[in-house]
C-alpha positions as CSV (number, residue, x, y, z in Angstrom):
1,X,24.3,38.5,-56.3
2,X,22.8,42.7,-56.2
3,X,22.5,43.9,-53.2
4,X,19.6,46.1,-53.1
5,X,19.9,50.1,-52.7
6,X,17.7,52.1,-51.1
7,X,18.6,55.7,-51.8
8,X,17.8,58.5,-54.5
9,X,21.1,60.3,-55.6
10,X,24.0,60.5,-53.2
11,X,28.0,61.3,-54.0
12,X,30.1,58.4,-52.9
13,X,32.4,61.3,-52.6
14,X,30.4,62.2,-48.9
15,X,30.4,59.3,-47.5
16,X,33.2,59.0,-45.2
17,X,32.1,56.5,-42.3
18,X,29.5,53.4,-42.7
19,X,27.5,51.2,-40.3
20,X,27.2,47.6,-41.1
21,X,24.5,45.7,-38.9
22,X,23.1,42.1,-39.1
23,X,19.3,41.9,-38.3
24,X,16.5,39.5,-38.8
25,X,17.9,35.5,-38.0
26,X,21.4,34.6,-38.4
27,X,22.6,32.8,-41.4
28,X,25.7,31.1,-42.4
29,X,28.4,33.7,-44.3
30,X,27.3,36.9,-42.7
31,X,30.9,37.0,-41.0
32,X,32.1,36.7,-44.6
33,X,29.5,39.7,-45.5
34,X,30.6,41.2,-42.7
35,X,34.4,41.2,-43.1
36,X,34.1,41.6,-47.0
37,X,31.9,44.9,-46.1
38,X,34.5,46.0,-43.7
39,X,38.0,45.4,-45.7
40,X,36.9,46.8,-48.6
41,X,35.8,50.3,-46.9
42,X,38.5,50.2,-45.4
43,X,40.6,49.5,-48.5
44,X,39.0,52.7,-50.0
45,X,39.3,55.2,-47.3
46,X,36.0,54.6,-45.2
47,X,36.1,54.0,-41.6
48,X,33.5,51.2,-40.7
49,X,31.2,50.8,-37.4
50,X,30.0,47.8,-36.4
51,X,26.5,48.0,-34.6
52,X,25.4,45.3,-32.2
53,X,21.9,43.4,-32.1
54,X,21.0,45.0,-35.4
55,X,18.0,47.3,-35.3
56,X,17.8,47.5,-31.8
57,X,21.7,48.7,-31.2
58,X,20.9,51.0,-33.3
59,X,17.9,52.3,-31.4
60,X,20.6,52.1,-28.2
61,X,23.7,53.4,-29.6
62,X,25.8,49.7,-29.6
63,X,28.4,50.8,-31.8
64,X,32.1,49.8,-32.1
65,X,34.7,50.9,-34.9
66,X,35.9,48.0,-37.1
67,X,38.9,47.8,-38.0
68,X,40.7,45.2,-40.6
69,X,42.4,43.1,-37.1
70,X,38.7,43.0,-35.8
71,X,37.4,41.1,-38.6
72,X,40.3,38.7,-38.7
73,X,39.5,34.6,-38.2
74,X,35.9,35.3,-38.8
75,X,35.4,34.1,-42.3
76,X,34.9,30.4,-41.2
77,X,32.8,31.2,-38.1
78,X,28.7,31.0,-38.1
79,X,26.3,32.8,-36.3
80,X,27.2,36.9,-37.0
81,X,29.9,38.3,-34.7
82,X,28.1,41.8,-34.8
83,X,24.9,39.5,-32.8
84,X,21.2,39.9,-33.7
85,X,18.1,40.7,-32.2
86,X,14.9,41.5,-33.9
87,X,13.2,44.8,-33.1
88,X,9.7,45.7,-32.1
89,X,10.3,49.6,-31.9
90,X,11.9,49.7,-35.2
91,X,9.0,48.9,-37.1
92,X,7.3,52.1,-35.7
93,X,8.1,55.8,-37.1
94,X,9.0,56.8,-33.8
95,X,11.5,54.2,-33.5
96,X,13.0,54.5,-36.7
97,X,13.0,58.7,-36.5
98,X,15.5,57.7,-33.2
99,X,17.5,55.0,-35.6
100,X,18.3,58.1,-37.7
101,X,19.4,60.3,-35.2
102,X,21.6,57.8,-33.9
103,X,23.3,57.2,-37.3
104,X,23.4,61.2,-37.6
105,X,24.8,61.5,-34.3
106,X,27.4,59.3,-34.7
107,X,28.6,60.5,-37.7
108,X,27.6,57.8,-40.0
109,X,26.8,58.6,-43.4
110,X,25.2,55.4,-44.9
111,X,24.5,52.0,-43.7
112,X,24.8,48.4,-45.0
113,X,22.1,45.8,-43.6
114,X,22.5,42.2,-43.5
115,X,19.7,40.3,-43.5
116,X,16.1,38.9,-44.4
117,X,12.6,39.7,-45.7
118,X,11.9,42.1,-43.0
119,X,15.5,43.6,-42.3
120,X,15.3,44.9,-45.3
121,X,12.0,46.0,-45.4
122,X,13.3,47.7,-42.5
123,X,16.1,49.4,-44.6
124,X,13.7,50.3,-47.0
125,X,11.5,52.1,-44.8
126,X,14.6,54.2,-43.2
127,X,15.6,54.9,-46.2
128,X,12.2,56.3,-48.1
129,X,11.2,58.2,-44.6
130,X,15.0,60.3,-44.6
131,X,16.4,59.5,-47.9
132,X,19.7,58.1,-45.9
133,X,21.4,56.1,-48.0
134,X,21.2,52.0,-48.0
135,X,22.4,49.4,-49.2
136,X,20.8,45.6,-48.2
137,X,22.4,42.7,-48.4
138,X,20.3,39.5,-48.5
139,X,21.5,37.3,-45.7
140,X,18.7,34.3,-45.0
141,X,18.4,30.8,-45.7
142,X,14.9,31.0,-47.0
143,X,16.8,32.1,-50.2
144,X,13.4,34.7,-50.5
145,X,14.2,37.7,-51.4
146,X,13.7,39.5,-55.1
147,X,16.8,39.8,-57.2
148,X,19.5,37.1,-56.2
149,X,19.6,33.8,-57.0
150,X,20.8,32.5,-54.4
151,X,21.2,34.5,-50.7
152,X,24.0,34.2,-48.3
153,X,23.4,31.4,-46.3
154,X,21.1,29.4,-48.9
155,X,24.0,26.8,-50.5
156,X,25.1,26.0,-46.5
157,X,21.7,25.2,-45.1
158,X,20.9,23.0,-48.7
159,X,24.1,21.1,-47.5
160,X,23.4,20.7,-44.0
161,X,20.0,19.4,-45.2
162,X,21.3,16.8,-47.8
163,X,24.3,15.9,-44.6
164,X,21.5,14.8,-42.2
165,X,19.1,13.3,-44.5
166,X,22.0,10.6,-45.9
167,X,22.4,9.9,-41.7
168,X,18.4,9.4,-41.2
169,X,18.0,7.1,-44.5
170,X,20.8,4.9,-43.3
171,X,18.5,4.4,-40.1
172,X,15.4,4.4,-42.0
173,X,16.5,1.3,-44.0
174,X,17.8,-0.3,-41.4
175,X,14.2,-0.5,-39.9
176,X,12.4,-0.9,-43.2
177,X,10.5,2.9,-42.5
178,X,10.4,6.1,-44.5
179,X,11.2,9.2,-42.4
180,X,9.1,12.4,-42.7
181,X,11.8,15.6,-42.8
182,X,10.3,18.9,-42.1
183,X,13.1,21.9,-42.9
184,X,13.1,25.6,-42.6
185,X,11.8,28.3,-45.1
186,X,9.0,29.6,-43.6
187,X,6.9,30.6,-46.6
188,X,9.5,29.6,-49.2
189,X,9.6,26.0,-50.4
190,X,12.9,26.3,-51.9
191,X,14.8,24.5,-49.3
192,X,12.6,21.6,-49.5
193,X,12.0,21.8,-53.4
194,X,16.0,21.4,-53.9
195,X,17.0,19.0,-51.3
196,X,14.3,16.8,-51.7
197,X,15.9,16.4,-55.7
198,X,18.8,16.4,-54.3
199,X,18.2,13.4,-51.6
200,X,15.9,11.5,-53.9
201,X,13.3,12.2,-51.7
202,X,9.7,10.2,-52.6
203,X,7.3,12.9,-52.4
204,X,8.0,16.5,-51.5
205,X,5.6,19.0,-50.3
206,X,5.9,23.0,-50.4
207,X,4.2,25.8,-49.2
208,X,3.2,27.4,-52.7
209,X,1.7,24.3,-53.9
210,X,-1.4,23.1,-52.1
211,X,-1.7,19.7,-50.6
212,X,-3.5,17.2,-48.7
């Protein structure tokens, strides 16, 4: 797995602090992202903040210093322990010309973003408009974004899939019916594509192919 960068030339050597957010919907292992991120900065002589309800606590300053105790019995947890909100304001220049002065503000020198399609589309943005360096991390279980195979979050919502479908088809055959299973993806069929090999599933229908 890459993560993507979003930045022209910067020395590693200036970056002292980092800011770590999770944006977009949650998906399983960002607590792993997160405390991977964390440890390792850490481990080579960064200090780490953690901001809260991704884009929007950066627009209002939710920030908290991580440290390697903070990050501790979070591996196995879901959800994201740094919360996650999606962000109107953001996707304006206005909004994002107030992210940077947060970050600046604060003294943080380069951030690390967690999420989907449009988190890091958000990072993207930030980064073009102030050349501030960024780093995204793909964390959905859409599994669609550019350059991984397989994004955090993707293998855990396959299995949760294939866990409930084995519990419907014991119904099913009791009652001598098929059962229709919509999942997630939005416009990503890979979800459905892979379970439905997975479970044996009759007929499977995806977004990218057209059907009746």
């Amino acid at each position: 797995m890459n993560p993507v960068k979003f930045y022209k030339n910067i020395d590693m050597k200036e970056i002292k602090t980092i800011g770590v957010l999770t944006s977009g919907g949650d998906a399983p292992g960002m607590n792993a992202c997160i405390r991977a991120v964390t440890r390792s900065a850490i481990y080579n002589g960064m200090k780490v903040i953690g901001i809260y309800r991704g884009y929007e606590g950066l627009l209002h300053g939710e920030f908290k210093e991580l440290t390697t105790e903070s990050v501790s019995n979070t591996i196995q947890r879901g959800g994201t322990i740094l919360k996650t909100a999606r962000s109107k304001d953001f996707t304006t220049p206005e909004g994002r010309k107030q992210a940077y002065d947060n970050l600046v503000a604060n003294g943080i020198d380069a951030l690390i973003v967690i999420g989907g399609n449009g988190s890091l589309t958000g990072a993207q943005d930030l980064a073009r408009e102030y050349d501030f360096p960024v780093i995204g991390l793909p964390g959905t279980i859409d599994n669609d974004l550019y350059g991984t195979d397989s994004t955090i979050g993707y293998d855990t919502a396959m299995n949760t899939v294939v866990e409930m479908v084995d519990k419907l088809r014991d119904t099913a055959q009791s009652h001598d019916r098929c059962s229709v299973v919509e999942v997630m993806g939005r416009n990503a069929g890979y979800i459905a594509l892979d379970c439905g090999i997975a479970v044996g599933a009759v007929g499977i229908a995806i977004r990218e192919i057209p059907y009746d």
